[in-house]
C-alpha positions in Angstrom: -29.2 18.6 18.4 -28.8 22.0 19.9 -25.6 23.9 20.9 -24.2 22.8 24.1 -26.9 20.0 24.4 -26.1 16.7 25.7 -25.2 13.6 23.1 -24.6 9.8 24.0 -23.3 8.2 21.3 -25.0 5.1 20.2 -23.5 1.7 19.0 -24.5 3.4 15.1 -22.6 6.4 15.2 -19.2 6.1 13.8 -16.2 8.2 15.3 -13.6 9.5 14.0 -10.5 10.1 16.3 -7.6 12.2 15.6 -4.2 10.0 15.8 -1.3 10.4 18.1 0.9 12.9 16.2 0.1 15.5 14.5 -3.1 15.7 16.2 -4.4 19.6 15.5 -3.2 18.9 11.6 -5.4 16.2 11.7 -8.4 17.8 13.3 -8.0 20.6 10.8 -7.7 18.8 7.8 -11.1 16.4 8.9 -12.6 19.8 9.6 -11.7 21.2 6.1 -12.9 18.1 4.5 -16.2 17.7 6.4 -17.2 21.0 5.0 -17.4 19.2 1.5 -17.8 15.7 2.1 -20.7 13.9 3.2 -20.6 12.1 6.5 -21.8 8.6 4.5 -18.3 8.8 2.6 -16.0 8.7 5.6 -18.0 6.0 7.0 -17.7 4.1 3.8 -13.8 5.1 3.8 -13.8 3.5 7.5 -15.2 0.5 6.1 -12.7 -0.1 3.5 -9.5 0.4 5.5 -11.5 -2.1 8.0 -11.4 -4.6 5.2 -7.8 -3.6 4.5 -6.6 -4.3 7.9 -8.2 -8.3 8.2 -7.2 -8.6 4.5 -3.6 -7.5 4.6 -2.8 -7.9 8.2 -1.4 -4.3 8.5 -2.8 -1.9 11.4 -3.9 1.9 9.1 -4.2 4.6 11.4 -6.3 7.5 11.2 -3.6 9.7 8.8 -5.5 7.3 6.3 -9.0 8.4 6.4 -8.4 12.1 5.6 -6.9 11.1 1.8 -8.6 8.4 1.1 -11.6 9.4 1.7 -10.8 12.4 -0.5 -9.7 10.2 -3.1 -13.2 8.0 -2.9 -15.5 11.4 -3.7 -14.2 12.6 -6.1 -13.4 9.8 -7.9 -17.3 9.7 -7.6 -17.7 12.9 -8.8 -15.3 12.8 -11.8 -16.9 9.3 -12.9 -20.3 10.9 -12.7 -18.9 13.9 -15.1 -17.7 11.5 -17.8 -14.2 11.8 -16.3 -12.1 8.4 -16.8 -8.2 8.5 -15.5 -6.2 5.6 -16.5 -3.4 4.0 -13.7 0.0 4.3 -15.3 1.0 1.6 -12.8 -1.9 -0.8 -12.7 0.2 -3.3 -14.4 2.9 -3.5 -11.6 0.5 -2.9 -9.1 -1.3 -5.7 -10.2 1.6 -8.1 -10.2 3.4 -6.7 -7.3 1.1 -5.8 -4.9 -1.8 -8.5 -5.0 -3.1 -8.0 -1.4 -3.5 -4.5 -1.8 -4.9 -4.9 -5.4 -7.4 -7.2 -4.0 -8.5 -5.0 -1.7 -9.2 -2.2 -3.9 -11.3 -4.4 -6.0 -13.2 -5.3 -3.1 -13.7 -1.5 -2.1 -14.5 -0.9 -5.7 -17.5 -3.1 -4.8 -18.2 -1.3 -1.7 -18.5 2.3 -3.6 -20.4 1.0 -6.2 -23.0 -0.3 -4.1 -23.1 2.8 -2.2 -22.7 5.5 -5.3 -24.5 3.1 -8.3 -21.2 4.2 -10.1 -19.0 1.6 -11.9 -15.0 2.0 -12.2 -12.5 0.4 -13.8 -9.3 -1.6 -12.1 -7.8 1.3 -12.6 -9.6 2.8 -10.0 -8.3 -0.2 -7.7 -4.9 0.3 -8.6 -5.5 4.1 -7.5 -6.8 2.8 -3.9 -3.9 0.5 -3.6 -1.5 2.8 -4.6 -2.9 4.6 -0.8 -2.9 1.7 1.3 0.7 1.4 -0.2 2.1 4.9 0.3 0.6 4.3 4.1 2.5 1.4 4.8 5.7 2.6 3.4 5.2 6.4 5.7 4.2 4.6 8.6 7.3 2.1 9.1 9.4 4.9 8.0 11.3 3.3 5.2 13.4 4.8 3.2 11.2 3.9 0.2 8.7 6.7 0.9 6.7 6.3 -2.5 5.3 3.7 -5.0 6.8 4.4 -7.8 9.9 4.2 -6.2 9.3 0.9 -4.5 7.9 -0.7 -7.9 11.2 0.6 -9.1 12.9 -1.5 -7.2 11.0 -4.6 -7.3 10.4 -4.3 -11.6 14.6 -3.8 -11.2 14.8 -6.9 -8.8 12.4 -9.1 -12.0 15.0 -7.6 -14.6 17.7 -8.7 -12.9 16.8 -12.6 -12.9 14.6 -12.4 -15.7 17.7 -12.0 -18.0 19.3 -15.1 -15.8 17.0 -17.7 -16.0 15.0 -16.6 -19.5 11.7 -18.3 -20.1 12.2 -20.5 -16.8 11.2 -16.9 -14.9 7.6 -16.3 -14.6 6.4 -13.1 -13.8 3.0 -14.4 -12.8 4.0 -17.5 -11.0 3.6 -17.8 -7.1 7.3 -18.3 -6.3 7.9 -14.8 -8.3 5.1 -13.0 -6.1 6.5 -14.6 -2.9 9.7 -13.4 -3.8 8.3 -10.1 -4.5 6.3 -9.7 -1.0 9.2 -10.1 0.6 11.5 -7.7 -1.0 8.1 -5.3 -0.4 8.5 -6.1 3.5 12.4 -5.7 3.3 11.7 -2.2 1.7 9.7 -1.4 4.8 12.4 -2.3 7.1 15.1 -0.4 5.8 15.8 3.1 6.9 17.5 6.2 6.0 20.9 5.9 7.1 20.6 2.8 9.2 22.2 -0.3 8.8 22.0 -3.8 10.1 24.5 -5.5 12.1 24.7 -9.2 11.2 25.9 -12.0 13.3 26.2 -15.3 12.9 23.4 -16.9 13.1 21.6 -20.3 12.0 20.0 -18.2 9.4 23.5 -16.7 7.8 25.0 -20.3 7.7 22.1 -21.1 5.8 22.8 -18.4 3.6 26.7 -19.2 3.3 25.8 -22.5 2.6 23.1 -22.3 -0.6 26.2 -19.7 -1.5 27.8 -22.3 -2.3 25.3 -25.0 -3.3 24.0 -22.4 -5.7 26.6 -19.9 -7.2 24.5 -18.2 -9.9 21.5 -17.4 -7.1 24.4 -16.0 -4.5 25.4 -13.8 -7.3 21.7 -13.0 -8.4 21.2 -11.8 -4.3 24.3 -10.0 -5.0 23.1 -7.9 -7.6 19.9 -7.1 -5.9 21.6 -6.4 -2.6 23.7 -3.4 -5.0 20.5 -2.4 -6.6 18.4 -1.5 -3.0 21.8 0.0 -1.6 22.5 2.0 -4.7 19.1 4.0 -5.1 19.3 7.6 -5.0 
């Protein structure tokens, strides 16, 4: 293709559109990165956040591509050098974050067919760790990182760990319920902001198990006092 000649796009081509704010960041950074990067790797990227969005039922915008994309080639690169980095968090991401875990296996699968490079879950911890640190920017919580959110949620396991003793399973489904929605409560809260109640069927419920159930009231208590007392 020739400067200033005429291209129709075909149903292969893949584009990639700068997002509503920050557009000319954007543009710059894709620009920047295109220099380095192979074409092939931001298509792969666009595949995996794709699979990310049917898999965890959360819309990624384009602010995504730009690091993760990043992130994919040179975790290439540095596995090809001999480079391994372990994932400080695996463990909790693993436990706390299943859907996103899941999907970074699943990408894992997609690199390594593209790149004939095998990684370790640690390298799916990494590319959850990204779809994380989107979702939490994007709703504009308050919680703006993943350490900070695991924090919270390995705070929230202390808490009734110590009440109910071996009855509390980390790794049992009721635990990682419990878990995904604290996650999607962390995404709703805001700097500053607080919540109105009013009566409602659901606080009557609540009033009611109160009562029914003293030690959980006092358990919700405690966690209520941990997410309102972070820094």
């Amino acid at each position: 293709l020739k400067r200033d000649e005429e291209y129709f796009p075909t149903e292969d081509d893949h584009v990639f559109l700068p997002v509503s704010r920050d557009d000319s960041q954007w543009v710059d950074s894709f620009k920047e990165l295109a220099r380095e990067i192979p074409r092939s790797y931001f298509e792969l990227t666009d595949s995996i956040i794709s699979l990310a969005q049917k898999s965890i039922n959360v819309e990624f915008d384009g602010h995504l591509l730009i690091p993760l994309t990043d992130h994919i080639y040179f975790a290439v690169q540095r596995i090809k050098s001999g480079l391994v980095v372990s994932n400080p968090m695996l463990f909790d991401i693993r436990r706390l974050f299943p859907k996103e875990f899941q999907v970074g296996q699943e990408a894992l699968a997609l690199i390594s067919s593209f790149s004939d490079v095998s990684f370790s879950d640690d390298e799916a911890g990494f590319i959850a760790m990204h779809l994380i640190e989107h979702e939490l920017t994007e709703t504009n919580s308050s919680v703006q990182s993943v350490s900070e959110a695991l924090d919270i949620l390995s705070g929230v396991n202390e808490i009734l760990g110590k009440d109910y003793g071996e009855k509390f399973s980390e790794s049992s489904l009721a635990v990682s319920r419990m878990a995904t929605h604290l996650y999607y409560l962390l995404l709703r809260t805001h700097d500053g902001k607080k919540v109105d109640l009013v009566e409602t069927d659901d606080t009557v419920l609540l009033c009611q198990l109160k009562k029914q159930y003293p030690n959980a009231g006092l358990d919700v208590g405690r966690i209520v006092a941990l997410i309102e007392g972070r820094p």
